[in-house]
C-alpha positions as CSV (number, residue, x, y, z in Angstrom):
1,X,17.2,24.4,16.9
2,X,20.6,22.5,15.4
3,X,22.7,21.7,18.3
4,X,26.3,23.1,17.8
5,X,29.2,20.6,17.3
6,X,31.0,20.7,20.1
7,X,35.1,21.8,19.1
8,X,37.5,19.6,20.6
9,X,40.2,21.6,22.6
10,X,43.9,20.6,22.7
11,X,44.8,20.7,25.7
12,X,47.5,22.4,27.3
13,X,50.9,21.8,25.7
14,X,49.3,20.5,22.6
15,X,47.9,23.7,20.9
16,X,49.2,24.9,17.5
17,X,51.8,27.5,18.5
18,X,52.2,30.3,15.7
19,X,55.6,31.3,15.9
20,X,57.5,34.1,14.5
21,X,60.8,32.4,13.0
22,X,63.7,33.9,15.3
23,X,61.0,36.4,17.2
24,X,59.1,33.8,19.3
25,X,55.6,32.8,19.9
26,X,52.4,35.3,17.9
27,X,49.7,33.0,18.7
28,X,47.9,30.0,19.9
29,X,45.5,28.4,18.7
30,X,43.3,25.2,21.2
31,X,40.1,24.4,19.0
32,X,38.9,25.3,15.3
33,X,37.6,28.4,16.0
34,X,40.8,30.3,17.7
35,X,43.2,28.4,14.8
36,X,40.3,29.9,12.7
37,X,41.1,33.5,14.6
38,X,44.6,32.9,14.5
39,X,44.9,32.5,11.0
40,X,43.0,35.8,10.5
41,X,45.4,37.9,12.9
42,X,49.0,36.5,12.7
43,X,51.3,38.5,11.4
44,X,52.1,37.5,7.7
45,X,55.4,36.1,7.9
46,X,53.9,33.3,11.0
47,X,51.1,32.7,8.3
48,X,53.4,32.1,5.7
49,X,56.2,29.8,7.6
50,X,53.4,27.8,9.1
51,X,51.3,27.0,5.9
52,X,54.4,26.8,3.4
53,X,56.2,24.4,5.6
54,X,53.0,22.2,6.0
55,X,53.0,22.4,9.7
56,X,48.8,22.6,9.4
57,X,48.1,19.4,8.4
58,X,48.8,17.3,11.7
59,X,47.5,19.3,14.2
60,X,44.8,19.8,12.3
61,X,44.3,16.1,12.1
62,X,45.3,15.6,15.6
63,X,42.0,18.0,16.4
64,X,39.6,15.5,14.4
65,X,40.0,17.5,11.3
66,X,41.0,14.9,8.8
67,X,39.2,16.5,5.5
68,X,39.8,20.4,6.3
69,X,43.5,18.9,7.2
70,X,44.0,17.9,3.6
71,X,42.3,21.0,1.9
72,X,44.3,23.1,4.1
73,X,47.8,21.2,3.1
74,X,47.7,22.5,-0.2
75,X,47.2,25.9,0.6
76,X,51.0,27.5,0.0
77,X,52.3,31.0,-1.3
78,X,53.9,34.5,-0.1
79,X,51.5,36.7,0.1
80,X,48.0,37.6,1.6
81,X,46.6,35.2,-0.7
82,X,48.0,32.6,1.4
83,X,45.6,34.1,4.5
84,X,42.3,34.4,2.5
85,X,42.5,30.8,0.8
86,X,43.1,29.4,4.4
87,X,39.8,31.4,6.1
88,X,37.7,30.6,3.4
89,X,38.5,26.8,4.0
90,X,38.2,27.1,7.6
């Protein structure tokens, strides 16, 4: 049996914090897989601020994720495209 990669976790203080612009925090995310959860739940407007003003890229990198980190950069938009580009990266 394949052993599972383990996920690094940020730790506290250093997770990617989905934020509602002017309404606060929606979401955080400490490894791949909640970022990955994240990205499927947030509301659409925290989805959108977060990928169109690039803010993915160096946490992403920051996580160990250097290739996913430059797919994921390019990823912009203003709709729900924006959401299922992103997941089927991730």
């Amino acid at each position: 049996m394949a052993k599972k990669k383990e996920e690094h976790n940020a730790s506290a203080g250093k997770e990617f914090v989905f934020v509602r612009p002017g309404q606060g925090v929606a979401a955080k995310a400490r490894n791949l897989s909640e970022f990955r959860d994240c990205i499927a739940k947030v509301p659409l407007e925290s989805l959108l601020y977060h990928a169109n003003g690039g803010h993915f890229k160096g946490w992403l990198e920051f996580i160990g994720q250097k290739g996913l980190a430059e797919k994921v950069a390019g990823v912009k938009g203003n709709d729900e495209g924006v959401r299922g580009k992103l997941l089927s990266l991730l």
